[in-house]
C-alpha positions in Angstrom: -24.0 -12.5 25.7 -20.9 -10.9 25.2 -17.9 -12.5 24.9 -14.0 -12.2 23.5 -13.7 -12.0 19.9 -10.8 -14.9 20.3 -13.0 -17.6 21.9 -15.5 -17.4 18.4 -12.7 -17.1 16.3 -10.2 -20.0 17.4 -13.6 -22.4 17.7 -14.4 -21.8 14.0 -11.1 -21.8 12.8 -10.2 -25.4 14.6 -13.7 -27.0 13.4 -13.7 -25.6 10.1 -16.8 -23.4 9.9 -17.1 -19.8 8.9 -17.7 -16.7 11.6 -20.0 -13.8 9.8 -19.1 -10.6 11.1 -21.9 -8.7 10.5 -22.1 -4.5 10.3 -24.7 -2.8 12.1 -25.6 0.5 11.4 -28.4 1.4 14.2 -30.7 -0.7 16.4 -33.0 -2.4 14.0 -29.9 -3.8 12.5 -28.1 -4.2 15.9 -32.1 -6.3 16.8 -32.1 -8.2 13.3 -28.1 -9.8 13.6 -28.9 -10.7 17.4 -32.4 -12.5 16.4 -31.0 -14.1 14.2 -28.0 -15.7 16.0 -30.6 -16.7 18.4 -33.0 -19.0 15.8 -29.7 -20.2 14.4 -27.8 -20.9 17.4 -25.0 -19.0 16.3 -22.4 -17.3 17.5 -21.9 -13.9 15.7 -19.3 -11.1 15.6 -21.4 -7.6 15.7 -19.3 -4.7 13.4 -19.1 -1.2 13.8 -17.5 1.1 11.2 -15.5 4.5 11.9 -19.0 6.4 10.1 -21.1 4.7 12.3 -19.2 5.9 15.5 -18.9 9.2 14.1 -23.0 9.5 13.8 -24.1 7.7 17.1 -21.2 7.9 19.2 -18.4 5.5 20.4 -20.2 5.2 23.9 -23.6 4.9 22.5 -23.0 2.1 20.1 -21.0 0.3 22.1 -23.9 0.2 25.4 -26.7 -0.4 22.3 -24.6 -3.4 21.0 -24.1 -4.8 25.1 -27.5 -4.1 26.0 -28.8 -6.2 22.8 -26.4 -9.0 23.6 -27.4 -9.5 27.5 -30.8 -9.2 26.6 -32.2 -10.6 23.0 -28.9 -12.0 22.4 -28.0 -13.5 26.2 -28.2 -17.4 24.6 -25.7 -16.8 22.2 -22.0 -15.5 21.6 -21.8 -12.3 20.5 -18.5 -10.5 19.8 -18.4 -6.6 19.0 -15.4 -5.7 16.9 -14.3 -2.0 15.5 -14.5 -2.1 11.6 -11.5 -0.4 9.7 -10.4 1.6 12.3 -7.7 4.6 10.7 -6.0 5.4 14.2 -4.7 4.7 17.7 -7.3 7.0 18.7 -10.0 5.5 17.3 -9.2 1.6 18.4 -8.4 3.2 21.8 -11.6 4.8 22.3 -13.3 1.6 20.8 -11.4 -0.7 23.7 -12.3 1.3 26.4 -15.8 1.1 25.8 -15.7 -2.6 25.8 -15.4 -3.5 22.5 -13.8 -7.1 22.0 -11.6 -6.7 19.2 -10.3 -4.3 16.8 -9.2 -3.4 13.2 -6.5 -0.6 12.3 -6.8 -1.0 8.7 -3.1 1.0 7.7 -3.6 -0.5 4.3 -4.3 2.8 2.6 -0.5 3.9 3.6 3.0 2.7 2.8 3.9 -0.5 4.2 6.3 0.7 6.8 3.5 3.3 7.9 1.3 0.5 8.1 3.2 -1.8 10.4 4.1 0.9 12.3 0.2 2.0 12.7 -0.7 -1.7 13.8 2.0 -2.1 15.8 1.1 0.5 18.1 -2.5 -0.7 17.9 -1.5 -4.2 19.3 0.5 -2.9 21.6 -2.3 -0.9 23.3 -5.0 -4.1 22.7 -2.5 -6.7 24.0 -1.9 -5.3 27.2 -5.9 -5.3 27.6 -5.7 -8.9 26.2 -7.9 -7.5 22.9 -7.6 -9.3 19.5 -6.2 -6.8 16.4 -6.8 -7.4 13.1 -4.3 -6.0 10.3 -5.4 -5.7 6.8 -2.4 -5.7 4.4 -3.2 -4.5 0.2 -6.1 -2.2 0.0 -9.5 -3.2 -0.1 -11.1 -0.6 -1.9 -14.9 0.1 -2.2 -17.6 1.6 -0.1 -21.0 -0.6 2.0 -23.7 0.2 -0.4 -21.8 0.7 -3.6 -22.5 -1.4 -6.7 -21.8 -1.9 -10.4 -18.6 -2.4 -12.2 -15.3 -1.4 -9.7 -13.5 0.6 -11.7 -9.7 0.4 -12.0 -7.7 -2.4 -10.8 -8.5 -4.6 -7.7 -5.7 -4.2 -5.3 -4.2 -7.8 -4.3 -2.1 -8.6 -1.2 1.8 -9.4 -2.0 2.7 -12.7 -0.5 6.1 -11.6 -0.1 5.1 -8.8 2.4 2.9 -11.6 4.7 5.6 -12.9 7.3 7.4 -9.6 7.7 4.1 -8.0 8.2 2.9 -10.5 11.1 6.1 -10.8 12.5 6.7 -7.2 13.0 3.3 -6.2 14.2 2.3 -9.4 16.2 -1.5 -9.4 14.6 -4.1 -11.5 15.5 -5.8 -11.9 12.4 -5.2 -11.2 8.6 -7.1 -9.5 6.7 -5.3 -9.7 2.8 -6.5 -8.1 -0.2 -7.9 -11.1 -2.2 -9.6 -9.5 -5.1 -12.7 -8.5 -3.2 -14.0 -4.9 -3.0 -16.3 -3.1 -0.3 -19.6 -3.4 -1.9 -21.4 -5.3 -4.5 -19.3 -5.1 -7.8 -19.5 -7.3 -10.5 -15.7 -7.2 -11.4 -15.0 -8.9 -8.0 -13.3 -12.2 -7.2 -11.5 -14.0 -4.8 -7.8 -15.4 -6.6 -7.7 -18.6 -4.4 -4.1 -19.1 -5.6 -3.0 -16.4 -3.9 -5.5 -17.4 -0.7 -3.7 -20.7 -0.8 -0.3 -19.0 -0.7 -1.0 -16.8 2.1 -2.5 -19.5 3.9 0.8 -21.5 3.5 2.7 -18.8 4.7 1.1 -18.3 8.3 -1.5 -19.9 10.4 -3.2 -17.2 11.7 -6.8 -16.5 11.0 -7.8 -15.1 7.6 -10.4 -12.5 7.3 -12.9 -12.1 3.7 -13.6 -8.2 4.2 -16.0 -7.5 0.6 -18.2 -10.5 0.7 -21.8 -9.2 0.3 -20.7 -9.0 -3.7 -19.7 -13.0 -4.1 -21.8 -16.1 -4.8 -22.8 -18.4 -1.8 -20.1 -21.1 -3.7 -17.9 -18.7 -3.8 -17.7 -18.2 -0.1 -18.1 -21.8 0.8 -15.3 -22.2 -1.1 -13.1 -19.4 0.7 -13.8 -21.2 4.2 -12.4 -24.3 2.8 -9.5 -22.7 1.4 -8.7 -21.1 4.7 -11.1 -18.0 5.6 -12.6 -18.0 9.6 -14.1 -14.3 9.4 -16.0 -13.1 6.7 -17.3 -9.6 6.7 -21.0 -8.7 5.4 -21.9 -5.0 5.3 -23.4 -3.7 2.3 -25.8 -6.1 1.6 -27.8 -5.1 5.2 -27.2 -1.9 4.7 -29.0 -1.6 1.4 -31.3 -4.3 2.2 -32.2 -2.0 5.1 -33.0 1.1 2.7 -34.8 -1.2 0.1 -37.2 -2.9 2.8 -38.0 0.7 4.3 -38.9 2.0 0.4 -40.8 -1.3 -0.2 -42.8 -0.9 3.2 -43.8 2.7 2.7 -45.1 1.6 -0.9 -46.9 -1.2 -0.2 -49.0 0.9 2.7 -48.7 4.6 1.8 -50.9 4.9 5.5 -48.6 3.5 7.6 -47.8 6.2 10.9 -45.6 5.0 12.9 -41.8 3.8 13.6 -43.1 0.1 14.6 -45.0 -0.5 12.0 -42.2 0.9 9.5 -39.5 -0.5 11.3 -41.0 -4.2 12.0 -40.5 -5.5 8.1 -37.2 -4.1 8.0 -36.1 -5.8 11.1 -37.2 -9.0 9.9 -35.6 -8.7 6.6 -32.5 -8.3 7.5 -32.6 -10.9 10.6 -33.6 -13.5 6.8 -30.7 -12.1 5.4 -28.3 -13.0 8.3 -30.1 -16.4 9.0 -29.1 -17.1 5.0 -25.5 -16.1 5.6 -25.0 -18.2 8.9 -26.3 -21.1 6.6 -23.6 -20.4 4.1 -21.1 -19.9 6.8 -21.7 -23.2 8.6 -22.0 -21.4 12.0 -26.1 -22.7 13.0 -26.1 -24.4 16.1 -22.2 -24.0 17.2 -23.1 -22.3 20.6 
C-alpha cells in the first residue's frame, strides 16, 4: 500500500534499521522491489529519477508505481519518492500526481542558489504536508556507471550543515560523504565526517551512491547515523545483464514473459539481499 514517506522514515530512524530506497526504471523493476518487500515483510521507498519521468511520463509512473502498491504490494508500506529532482517544476509535477516525498537536489549550484531552490521546494511540499529532501556537496556519478571515478570525490562542508537546514527547513539530509552515483572503486564513505554531521543535526541522513560499497560498509553507515540509503545502479545494470544472460542461454525464446520472467526475479534477489543488509525484513 501506499503510504507517507515520513511514517517509514521516522520508524527506521527511531529503531535503528536502515530504509532502502530503491530506483525503478519500468514495471518489471517497479514488480521485482514490490515482490520483494512482500517476502521480506518490508517496508520500501520506491524511486523515480528525472530520466525516468522524462521517458514514461510523470502521470504514468506515478499510476504504475500506485497500482503495484495496492495490488502486489497492498501488505506492505510502500513510499514513492522523486529522485534528484533539478526544479520547482519538476517536484511540483511529482506532488501532484501523488508522489510521497521529494528531492530538489541544488547541489550542482552555489550554496545560496541551492538553499534558495530548496526552500521554495519545501515551501510548496509543506503546505501539502510532503517530506523534501536536500542534498548539500555534490554527488557526482551516473546509475550504471563503473570503474575508477575520476577526479576528486566531492565531500559535504560541516560548516555549511545548520545554516543549510535552518534556512530551508528540510526534512532529510542528503551530504556528500564520499560516495559517487554508480559502482566506482575509488568510493568511500569518511565516517568522520558522517559522525560530524550527525552531531550537528538530528534529522534523517540519506546514503545516495550505495550500490558501489561493501555490505560492512553499509551496516556500518546505519550505525553511524544513515535511515535512507539509495540503490540504483546495481538494478539497473542487473536488469540489462539478466536480459543478455536470458537471451543467451535460450537463443529461441519469443516472447516478453518468457524474457521478462528471469529478470524480474533477479532483481526482486537483489532487493531481498539489500533489505537483509538494511535490517528492514519483517518491520511492517
Amino acid at each position: 500500500m501506499l503510504i507517507k514517506t515520513d511514517y517509514l522514515i521516522n520508524r527506521a530512524k527511531k529503531e535503528g534499521y536502515g530504509i532502502g530506497c530503491f530506483i525503478t526504471y519500468n514495471l518489471e523493476s517497479t514488480l521485482a522491489i514490490a515482490e520483494a518487500a512482500v517476502e521480506m515483510r518490508s517496508p520500501v521507498i520506491i524511486g523515480v529519477s528525472e530520466f525516468t519521468i522524462a521517458f514514461a511520463g510523470c502521470e504514468t509512473i506515478a499510476q504504475l508505481v500506485r497500482s503495484i502498491a495496492e495490488n502486489q504490494g497492498v501488505s506492505v508500506p510502500i513510499a514513492l519518492h522523486l529522485d534528484h529532482g533539478r526544479s520547482l517544476a519538476s517536484a511540483k509535477a511529482c506532488i501532484e500526481e501523488g508522489f510521497t516525498s521529494v528531492q530538489i537536489d541544488g547541489s550542482h549550484l552555489p550554496f545560496d542558489e541551492n538553499i534558495n531552490l530548496t526552500s521554495q521546494v519545501v515551501e510548496y511540499a509543506h503546505l501539502r504536508k510532503i517530506w523534501v529532501e536536500g542534498e548539500l556537496g555534490a554527488i557526482y556519478g551516473g546509475h550504471g556507471e563503473s570503474g575508477e571515478f575520476k577526479g576528486k570525490i566531492p565531500l559535504a562542508n560541516p560548516g555549511e550543515v545548520s545554516e543549510f537546514i535552518e534556512r530551508t527547513e528540510v526534512d532529510l539530509l542528503a551530504a556528500a560523504l564520499g560516495t559517487v552515483h554508480g559502482k566506482f572503486d575509488n568510493e568511500k564513505i569518511h565516517f568522520d565526517l558522517l559522525r560530524e554531521i550527525k552531531g550537528i543535526t538530528d534529522l534523517p541522513l540519506v546514503l545516495h551512491g550505495a550500490s558501489g560499497l561493501p555490505d560492512s560498509e553499509i551496516s556500518q553507515a546505519i550505525k553511524s547515523g544513515i535511515t535512507k540509503i539509495n540503490f540504483g545502479t546495481e538494478i539497473k545494470n542487473l536488469f540489462v545483464d539478466s536480459i543478455r544472460q536470458t537471451i543467451q542461454a535460450n537463443q529461441h525464446i519469443d516472447g516478453a514473459r518468457g524474457l521478462m520472467a528471469p529478470t524480474i526475479e533477479a532483481i526482486k534477489n537483489l532487493v531481498k539481499e539489500k533489505i537483509n543488509i538494511l535490517g528492514s525484513a519483517n518491520k511492517i
